[in-house]
C-alpha positions, 0 to 999 in steps of 0.5 A, a space after each residue: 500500500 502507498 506510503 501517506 507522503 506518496 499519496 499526500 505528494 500525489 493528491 498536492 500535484 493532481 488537485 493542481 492539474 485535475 481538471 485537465 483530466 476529463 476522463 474521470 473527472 468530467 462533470 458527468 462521472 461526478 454527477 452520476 456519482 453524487 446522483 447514486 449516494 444522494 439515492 442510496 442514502 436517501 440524502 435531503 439537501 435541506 436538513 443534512 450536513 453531509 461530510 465529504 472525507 478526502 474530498 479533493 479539490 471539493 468537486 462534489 461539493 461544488 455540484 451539490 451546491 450548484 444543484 441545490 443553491 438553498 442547501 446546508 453547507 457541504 463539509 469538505 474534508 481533506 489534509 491537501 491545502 488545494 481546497 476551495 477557500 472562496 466557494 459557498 456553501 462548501 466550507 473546507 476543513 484542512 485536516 486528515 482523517 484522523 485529526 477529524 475524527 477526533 473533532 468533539 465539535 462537528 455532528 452531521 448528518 451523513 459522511 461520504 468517502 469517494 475513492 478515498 478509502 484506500 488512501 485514507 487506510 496508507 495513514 490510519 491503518 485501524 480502520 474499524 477505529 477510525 469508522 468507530 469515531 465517524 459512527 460516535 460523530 454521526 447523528 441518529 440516523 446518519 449515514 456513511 458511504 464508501 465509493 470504491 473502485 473493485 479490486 480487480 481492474 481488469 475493466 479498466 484499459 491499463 498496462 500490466 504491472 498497472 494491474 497488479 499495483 492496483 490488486 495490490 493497493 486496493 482494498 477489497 469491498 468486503 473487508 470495508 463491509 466487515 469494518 463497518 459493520 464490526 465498527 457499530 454499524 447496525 445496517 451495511 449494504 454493497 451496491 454497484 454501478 457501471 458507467 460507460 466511457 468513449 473517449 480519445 486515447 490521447 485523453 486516456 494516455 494524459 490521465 495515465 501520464 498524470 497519474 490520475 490513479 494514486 495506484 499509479 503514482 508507485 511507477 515511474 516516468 519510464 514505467 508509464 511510458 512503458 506501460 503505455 507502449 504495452 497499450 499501444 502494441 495490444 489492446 488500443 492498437 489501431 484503435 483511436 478511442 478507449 472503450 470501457 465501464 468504470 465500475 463502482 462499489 457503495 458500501 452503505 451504512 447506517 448508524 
């Protein structure tokens, strides 16, 4: 698993770039994305504080304000200092996930952690603790989700060694469901969804080259280059776009 000074380094230089990567963080993935927990959590804009745990440069948040401009502020959590200062309706809290949750003075409604798990794992390796302390902040009837990317990324076009770091970086979405619920959680449910993506390669090659993917921040320039080459030779070959479903697990639970 990564290091958290690797993936501190690696989230510093993405939230600097992370709009030049449309692939996955174009508009319509985050939509959708927001779309599914706001309908697995059954979230209400009007009396829900919602936490967003390694929120990035706050992208969610910023939808959520823009599709619900009445709603309560969205609560964007993250140690990197890139989070927006000046938007409203979106307050950021610099600090890691264990710093938060030791925080007496915040209760909410519902807590999401988008691809952010593993990452917040490489700094808290006791994750049952950790959820323990999310679940004592919660309100009754809080709700937490955990978006995570499946441990086998064979539906994702990308170069052998890529793979393995993946399998070998991820968690598996069943050890997240045991955490939770042997942190307290009376009810954990796992729902999925696929969503399709047709784009240029080129714009594919540029998030790979970005290391788009944390995992991917463990290879080295030469590596992707490699990696890429590996791609051109097979499976993009005489191709001009990439075809693929980005699959996602929610693991859902109730306080």
């Amino acid at each position: 698993m990564l290091s958290s000074q690797t993936v501190n380094d690696h989230y510093k230089q993405i939230s600097e770039q992370y709009d030049t990567f449309p692939l996955v963080s174009g508009i319509q993935s985050h939509i959708n994305r927001l779309e599914t927990i706001e309908e697995l959590l059954q979230l209400d804009p009007n009396t829900d504080l919602v936490v967003d745990l390694g929120a990035g440069t706050s992208e969610m948040g910023k939808l959520w304000k823009t599709k619900y401009p009445h709603a309560r502020p969205f609560l964007c959590v993250d140690p990197s200092p890139m989070l927006p200062l000046n938007e409203p309706l979106i307050e950021p809290i610099q600090a890691s996930s264990a710093d938060f949750a030791v925080r007496n003075d915040i209760h909410f409604d519902a807590m999401i952690l988008v691809q952010s798990v593993h990452n917040i794992a490489a700094a808290c390796p006791d994750l049952q603790e950790l959820f323990t302390k999310f679940r004592t902040q919660l309100r009754a009837r809080g709700r937490l989700c955990v978006a995570i990317r499946p441990l086998d990324s064979s539906n994702l076009p990308l170069f052998r060694a890529a793979h393995e770091t993946f399998a070998k970086d991820s968690l598996p979405v069943e050890l997240i469901q045991k955490t939770l619920i042997e942190a307290g959680f009376r009810r954990v449910e796992i729902k999925s969804r696929a969503m399709p993506h047709d784009l240029p390669k080129s714009l594919w090659y540029k998030a790979i080259r970005g290391r788009f993917f944390s995992n991917l921040s463990a290879h080295s320039d030469e590596e992707i280059e490699a990696g890429i080459h590996e791609l051109e030779q097979g499976i993009n070959k005489g191709r001009d776009n990439v075809v693929f479903e980005d699959i996602f697990h929610y693991v859902c639970a109730w306080k």
